[in-house]
N, C-alpha and C positions, 0 to 999 in steps of 0.2 A: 386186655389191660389198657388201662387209658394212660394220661402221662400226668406230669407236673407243669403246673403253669404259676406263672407269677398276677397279682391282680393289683392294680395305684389303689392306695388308699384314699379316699375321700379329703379327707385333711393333708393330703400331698407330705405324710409325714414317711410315706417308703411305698414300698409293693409287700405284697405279702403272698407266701406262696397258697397252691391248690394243690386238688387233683381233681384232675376234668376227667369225667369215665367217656369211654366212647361215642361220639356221637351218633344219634339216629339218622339213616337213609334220610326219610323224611320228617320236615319241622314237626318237631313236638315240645311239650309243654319244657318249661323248664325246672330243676329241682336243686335246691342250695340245702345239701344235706350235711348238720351239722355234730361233728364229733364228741363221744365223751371226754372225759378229765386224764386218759390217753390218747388225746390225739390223732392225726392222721393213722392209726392203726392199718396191718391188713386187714383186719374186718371191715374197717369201714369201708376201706376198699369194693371188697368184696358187695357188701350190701349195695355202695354206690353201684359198681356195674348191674347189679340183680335189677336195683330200679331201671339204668339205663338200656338193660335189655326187655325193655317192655318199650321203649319210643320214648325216653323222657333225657334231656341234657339236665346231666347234675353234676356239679360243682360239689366239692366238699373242703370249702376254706378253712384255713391253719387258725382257728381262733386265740391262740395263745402267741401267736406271731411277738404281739408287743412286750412279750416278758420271756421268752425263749425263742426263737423263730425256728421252724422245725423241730420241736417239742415232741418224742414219743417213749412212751412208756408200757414198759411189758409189767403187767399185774400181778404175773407170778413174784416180782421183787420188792418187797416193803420200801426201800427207799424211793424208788421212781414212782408207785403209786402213791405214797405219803407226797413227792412233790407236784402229781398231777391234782391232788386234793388240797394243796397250799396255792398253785395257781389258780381251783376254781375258785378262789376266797378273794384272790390280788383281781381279778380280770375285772377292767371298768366296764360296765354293761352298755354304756353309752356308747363308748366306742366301739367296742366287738357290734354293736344292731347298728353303726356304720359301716362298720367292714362289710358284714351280711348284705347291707344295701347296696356297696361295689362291688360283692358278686352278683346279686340281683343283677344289676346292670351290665356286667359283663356277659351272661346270660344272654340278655334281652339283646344283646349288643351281635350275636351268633346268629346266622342264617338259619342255623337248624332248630333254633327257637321259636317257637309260635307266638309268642309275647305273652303267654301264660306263666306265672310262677308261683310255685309251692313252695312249703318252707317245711323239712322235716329233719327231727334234733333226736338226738339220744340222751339220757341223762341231764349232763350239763348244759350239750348242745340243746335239750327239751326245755329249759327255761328261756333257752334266748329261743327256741322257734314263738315260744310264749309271746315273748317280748316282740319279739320279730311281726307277730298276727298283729299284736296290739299296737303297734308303730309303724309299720310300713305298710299297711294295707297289700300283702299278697293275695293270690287267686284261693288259695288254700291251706291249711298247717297241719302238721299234725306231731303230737308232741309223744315219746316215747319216756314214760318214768321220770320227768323233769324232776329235776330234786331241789329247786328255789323256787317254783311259785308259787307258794307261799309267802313269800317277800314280796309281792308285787300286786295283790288279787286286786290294789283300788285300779290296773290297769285295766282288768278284765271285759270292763264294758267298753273299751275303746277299739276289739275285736269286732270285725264286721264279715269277714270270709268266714265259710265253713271250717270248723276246727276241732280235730277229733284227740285225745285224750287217751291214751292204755298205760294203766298202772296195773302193776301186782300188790293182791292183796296182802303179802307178806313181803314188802321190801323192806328191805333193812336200811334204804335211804328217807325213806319214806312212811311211818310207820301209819298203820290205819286211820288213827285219831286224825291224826295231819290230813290223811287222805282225805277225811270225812269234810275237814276244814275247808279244803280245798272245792272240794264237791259243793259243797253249801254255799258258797260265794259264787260260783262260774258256771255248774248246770244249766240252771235255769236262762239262761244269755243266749239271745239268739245264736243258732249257728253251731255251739258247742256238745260237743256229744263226750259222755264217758265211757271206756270200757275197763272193767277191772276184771283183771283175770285173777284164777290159781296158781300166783305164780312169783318169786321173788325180784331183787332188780335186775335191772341189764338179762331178761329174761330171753332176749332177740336176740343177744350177742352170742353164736354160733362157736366162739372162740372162749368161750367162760364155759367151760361144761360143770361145772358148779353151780352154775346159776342159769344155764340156758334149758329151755322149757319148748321142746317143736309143737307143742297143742295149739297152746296161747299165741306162738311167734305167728305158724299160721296164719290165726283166727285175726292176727290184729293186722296179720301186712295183707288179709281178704277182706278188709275192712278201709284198710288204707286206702287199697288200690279203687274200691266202688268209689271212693272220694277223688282221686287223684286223675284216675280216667278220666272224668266227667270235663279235664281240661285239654284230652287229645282231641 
């Protein structure tokens, strides 16, 4: 288990809290891994350390900090998901690809960090790693079922790292046509890869057996990782 940490905000408007998964013996890359429209979850947990037991320092900042601070929601309950789904609507995008940049640097800021950073999102978290490629220039991204980039595709060529893509062809955040939309605007950009799997959304979250898919989860974190190694 790793623990909770606080992180300054950029605009010195508070801290906001983490979880920092265990750090690696030796420096390795860094990874600011970003939550769905639940929050700091144990899953995310969970995933967090899985990455940090391959040699990688990952952070997984409170993105909802400024309208709930410590925000978590169990999915089995209609109200807490209905308001983890009203927060992803309220969150200024501006400021959350701030915050992401004070974990960056908190990150960079650890001896156990090689001054590599990646940027990888589930869901909600998968539009701001979007944003995140497209504004902060990291080493790497890679976006898990984003469910808004579509709102943003004129950013798309402002991506210059490697950045990989897994959707399910049957998400119900995400419906094909959309997918298609998305695809047709961002493929062709240097650097960007897609993978669409058999598979609905939040198909990696181990904790949704509804919706979680071990083929796809896999095929997309042995895809991830050819990408994400390449900065140990």
């Amino acid at each position: 288990m790793g623990q909770r940490i606080d992180i300054d905000a950029a605009d010195s408007s508070g801290a906001f809290g983490a979880y920092l998964s265990p750090l690696p013996a030796q420096p390795g890359p860094g990874i600011v891994m970003l939550h769905e429209i639940l929050g700091i979850t144990p899953w995310i947990e969970e995933v967090a350390d899985q990455f940090a037991s391959r040699g990688y320092c990952v952070v997984s900042p409170d993105v909802f900090w400024r309208l709930e601070p410590g925000f978590v929601a169990d999915y089995r309950i209609p109200e807490e998901r209905e308001k983890g789904l009203r927060f992803r609507g309220e969150i200024k995008h501006d400021k959350a690809v701030e915050d992401i940049s004070a974990a960056i640097d908190n990150l960079k800021a650890r001896p156990e960090c090689n001054g590599k950073i990646a940027v990888v999102g589930y869901c909600m978290g998968g539009t701001l790693t979007y944003l995140s490629a497209a504004r902060l220039n990291p080493d790497a991204a890679v976006v898990y079922y984003g469910t808004e980039v579509h709102n943003f595709l004129d950013e798309g060529p402002n991506i210059s790292c490697p950045t990989i893509f897994h959707a399910g062809d049957h998400d119900h955040h995400v419906p094909l046509e959309l997918l298609d939309t998305i695809r047709d605007a961002l493929e062709g950009l240097p650097g960007i890869t897609f993978h669409v799997y058999d598979a609905d959304h939040a198909f990696a979250n181990t904790h949704r057996q509804e919706l979680f898919s071990a083929g796809p989860t896999e095929q997309a974190h042995a895809r991830s990782f050819d990408l994400l190694d390449t900065l140990l």
